[in-house]
C-alpha positions in Angstrom: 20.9 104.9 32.7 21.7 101.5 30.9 19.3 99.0 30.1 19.5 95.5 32.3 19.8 94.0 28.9 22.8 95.9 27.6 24.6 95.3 31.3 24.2 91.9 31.1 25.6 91.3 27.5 28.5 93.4 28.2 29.2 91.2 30.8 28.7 88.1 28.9 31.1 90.0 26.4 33.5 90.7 29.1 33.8 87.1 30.2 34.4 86.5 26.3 37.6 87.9 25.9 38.6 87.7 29.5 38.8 83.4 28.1 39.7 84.1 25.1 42.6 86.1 26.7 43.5 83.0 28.9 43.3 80.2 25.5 46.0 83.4 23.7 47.9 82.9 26.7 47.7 78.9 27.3 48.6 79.1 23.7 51.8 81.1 24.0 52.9 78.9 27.1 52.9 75.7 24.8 54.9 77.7 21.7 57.1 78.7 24.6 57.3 74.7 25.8 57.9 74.0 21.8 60.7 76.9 21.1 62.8 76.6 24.3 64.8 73.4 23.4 64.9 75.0 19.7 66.9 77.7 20.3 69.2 75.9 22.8 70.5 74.2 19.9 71.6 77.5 18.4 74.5 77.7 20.9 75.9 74.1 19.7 75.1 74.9 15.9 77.2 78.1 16.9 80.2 76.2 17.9 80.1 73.6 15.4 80.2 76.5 13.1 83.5 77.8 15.1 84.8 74.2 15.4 84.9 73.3 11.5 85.8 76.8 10.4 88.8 76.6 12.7 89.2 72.9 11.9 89.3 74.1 7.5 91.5 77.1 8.2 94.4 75.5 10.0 94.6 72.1 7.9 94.5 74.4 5.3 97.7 76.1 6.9 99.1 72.6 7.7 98.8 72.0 4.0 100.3 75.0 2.8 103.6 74.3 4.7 103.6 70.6 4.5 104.1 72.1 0.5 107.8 73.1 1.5 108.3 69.0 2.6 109.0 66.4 0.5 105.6 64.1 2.5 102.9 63.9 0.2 100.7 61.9 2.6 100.4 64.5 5.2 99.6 66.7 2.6 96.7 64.8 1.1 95.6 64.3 4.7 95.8 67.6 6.1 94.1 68.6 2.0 91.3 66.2 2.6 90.0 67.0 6.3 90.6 70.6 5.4 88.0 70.2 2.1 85.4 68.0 4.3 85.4 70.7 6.9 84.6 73.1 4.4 82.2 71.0 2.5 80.6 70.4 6.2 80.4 74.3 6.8 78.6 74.5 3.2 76.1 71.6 3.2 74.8 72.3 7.1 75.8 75.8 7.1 76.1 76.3 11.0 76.1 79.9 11.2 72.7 80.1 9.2 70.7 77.5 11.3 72.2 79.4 14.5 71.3 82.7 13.5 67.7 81.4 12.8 67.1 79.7 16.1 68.8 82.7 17.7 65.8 85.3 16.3 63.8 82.9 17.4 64.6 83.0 20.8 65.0 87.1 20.7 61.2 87.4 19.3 60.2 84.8 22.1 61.9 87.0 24.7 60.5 90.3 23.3 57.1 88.7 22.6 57.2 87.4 26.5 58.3 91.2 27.6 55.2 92.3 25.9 52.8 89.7 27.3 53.6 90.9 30.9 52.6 94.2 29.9 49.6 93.6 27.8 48.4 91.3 31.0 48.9 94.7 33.5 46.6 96.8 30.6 44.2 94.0 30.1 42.9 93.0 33.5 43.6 96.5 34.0 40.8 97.9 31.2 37.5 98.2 31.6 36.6 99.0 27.7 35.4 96.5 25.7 37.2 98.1 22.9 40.7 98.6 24.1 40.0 94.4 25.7 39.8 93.9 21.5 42.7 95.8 20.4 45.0 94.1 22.9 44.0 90.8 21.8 44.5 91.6 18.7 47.9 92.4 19.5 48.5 89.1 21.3 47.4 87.0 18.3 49.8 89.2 15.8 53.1 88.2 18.5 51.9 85.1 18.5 51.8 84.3 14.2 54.7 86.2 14.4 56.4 83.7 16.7 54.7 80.5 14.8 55.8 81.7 11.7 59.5 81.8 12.9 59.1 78.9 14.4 57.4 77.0 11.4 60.8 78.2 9.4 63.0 75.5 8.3 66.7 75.8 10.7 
């Protein structure tokens, strides 16, 4: 037999995490909002990365067989945008910021994947405890996901 008293705390307790639940998940939702048009950028970093490594290496062939010819200007111009591509690939490094926004979006898509099923065992428990443990889990995902998002790209 449980005492009225202990029934009704439990039930206060309950209603407790069952909000504090719904403010983790609120939570998430704007992070979500926030990282979304992040890591949509990775895609162009990703091309610009293609588009002046491409850009370096065949001015840099242009160069070297302009070499054979007697034209010097070509070969200072196909020499100079070859050395500002590279210099572009070095100072904004491309592949760097696209890999970053890229793990973004994987541990946004993994952390989402484990939402769903942390929602089916949390409105599915009944113990107070286990309520606890899965919020605990939530709020690790979600410092996990402001920290990467929080990183400079």
């Amino acid at each position: 037999m449980s005492l009225p008293f202990f029934d009704q705390n439990r039930e206060q307790i309950n209603k407790n995490l069952d909000k504090q639940y719904q403010n983790y998940q609120d939570t998430f939702e704007r992070i979500l909002k926030e990282a979304i048009p992040r890591y949509k950028i990775a895609n162009l970093w990703g091309k610009l990365h293609l588009l002046f490594g491409f850009l370096a290496s065949i001015t840099s062939l242009i160069s070297l067989i302009l070499t054979l010819s007697n034209n010097t200007s070509l070969i200072i111009i196909t020499s100079s945008i070859s050395a500002i591509s590279a210099a572009i690939l070095t100072v904004f490094n491309p592949s760097m910021r696209a890999a970053k926004l890229l793990a973004l979006k994987e541990i946004c898509q993994i952390t989402n994947i484990e939402i769903i099923s942390l929602d089916t065992k949390f409105k599915n428990s009944t113990q107070i405890e286990e309520k606890i443990i899965l919020l605990e889990t939530f709020n690790e995902r979600l410092q996990q996901i402001i920290k990467k998002l929080n990183e400079p790209y």
